[in-house]
N, C-alpha and C positions, 0 to 999 in steps of 0.2 A: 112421261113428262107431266106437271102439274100443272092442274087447272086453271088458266086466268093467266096462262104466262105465255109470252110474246117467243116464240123458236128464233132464230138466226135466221132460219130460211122467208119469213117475213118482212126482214128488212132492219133489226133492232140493232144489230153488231155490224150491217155494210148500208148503213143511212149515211147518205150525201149531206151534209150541213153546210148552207151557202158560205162564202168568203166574210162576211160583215159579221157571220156569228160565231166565228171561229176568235181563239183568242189571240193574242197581239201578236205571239213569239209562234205559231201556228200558220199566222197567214203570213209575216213574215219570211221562215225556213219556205211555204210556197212557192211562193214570189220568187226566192234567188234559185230553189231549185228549176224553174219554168224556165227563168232567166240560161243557167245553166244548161238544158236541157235547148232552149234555142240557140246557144251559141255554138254548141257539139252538131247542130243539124244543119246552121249556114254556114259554119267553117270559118274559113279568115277572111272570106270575100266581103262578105255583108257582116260590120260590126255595128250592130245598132243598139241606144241605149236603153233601159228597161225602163216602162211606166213609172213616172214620179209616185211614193208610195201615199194613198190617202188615210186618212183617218175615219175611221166611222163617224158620220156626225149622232147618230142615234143614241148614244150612249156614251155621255161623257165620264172623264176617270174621275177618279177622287182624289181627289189632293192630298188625302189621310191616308195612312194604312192603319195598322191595327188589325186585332178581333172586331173590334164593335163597331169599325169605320166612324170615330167621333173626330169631330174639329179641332183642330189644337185649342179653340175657347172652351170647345167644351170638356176635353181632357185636364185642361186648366183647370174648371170649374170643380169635376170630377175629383183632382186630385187633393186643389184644394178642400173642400168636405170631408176626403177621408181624414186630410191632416188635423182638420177642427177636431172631428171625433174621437180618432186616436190620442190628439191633446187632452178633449173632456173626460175621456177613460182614464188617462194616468193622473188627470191634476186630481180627483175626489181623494186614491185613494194613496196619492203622494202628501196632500192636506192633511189627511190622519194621522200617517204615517211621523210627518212629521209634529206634530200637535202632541201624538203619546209620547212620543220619543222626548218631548219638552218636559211633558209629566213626570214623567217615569225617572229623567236629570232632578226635577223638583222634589221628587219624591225620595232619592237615594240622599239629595244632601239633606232632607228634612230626618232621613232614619239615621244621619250620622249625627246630627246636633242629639239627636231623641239618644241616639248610645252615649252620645258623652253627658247629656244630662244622669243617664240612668247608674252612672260610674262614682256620678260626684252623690247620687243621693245614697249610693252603697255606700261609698264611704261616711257619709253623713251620720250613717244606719249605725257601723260600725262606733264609727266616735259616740255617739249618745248612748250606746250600750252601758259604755262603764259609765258608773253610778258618781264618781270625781266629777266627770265631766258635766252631768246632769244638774248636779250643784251647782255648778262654777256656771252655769247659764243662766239657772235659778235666781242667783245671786246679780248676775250681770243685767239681765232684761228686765228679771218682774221685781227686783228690790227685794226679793224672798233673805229672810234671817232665822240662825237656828236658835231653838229659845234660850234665852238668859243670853241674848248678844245683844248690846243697845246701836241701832241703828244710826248711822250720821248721813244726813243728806248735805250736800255740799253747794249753793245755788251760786254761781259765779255772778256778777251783776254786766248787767250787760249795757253798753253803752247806747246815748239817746240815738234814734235814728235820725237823720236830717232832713228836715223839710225837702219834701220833691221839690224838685227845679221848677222852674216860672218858663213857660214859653216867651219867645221873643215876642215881646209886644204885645204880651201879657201884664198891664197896669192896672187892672180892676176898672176901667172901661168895658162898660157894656159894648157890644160889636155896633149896635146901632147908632152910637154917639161916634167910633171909629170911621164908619162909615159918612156920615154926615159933618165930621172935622173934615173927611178924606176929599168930600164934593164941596167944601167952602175952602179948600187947602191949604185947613191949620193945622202945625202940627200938634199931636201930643202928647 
């Protein structure tokens, strides 16, 4: 046998443990078997009732179960906290998530404008190739002429513009004379 350890014949496996430290459902089974056990020995003569059953007052229960024995406050509490947490862990990286995802919409319509721009400047590229064409722009924009052509510029005349409109109550009175007609209540 090893050193430091208690034999059976010591007392380790047949120790007496008083009724108060036994547990509920323990001293209970007891109780009805004592119970039992005295009603088999007085028969039917003697039926007597068995001891009202007490509570340990030593050691009150807990109201909680659980592993951790906590209070429903503080399983509350408890719960609450993980929920914050587990909210602050998805909100960072739901916030990115949805921020690139905004980008990256920003950025597919900004690459389709950039392709259709790049369509119209090929064709642009194309048209200005032939040399007709290059003329006929020549001619249109810069006023360009090939020699021994006499130029005619054509100036249409253009009609007078009219006088900007007059604000209401706009007479060529200074504001300050408006103002002082307005507090002696003349009109003008």
């Amino acid at each position: 046998m090893p050193a430091g350890r208690a034999s059976d014949s010591q007392g380790r496996g047949e120790r007496k443990v008083p009724p108060s430290r036994r547990p509920v459902r323990a001293r209970r089974d007891s109780a009805q078997g004592r119970a039992a056990q005295g009603k088999a020995s007085q028969g039917k003569s003697a039926q007597r009732k068995p001891p009202p059953k007490r509570r340990p007052a030593s050691r009150p229960r807990s109201s909680t179960g659980g592993a951790f024995q906590l209070s429903s406050t503080r399983r509350a509490a408890v719960l609450a906290t993980l929920v914050c947490v587990m909210a602050l862990s998805v909100a960072v990286p739901l916030r990115t998530y949805l921020s690139q995802r905004d980008e990256l919409n920003a950025q597919e319509a900004q690459r389709a404008e950039l392709e259709v721009q790049v369509r119209q400047l090929e064709q642009r590229k194309q048209e200005l190739s032939d040399p007709e064409q290059v003329e006929a722009e020549a001619r249109a924009r810069l006023g360009y002429v090939r020699p021994g052509e006499t130029p005619y510029i054509v100036e249409v005349p253009q009609a007078p513009a009219p006088p900007p409109p007059r604000a209401p109550g706009d007479d060529g009175v200074p504001w300050y004379e408006e103002m002082w007609n307005s507090v002696l209540g003349k009109d003008s």
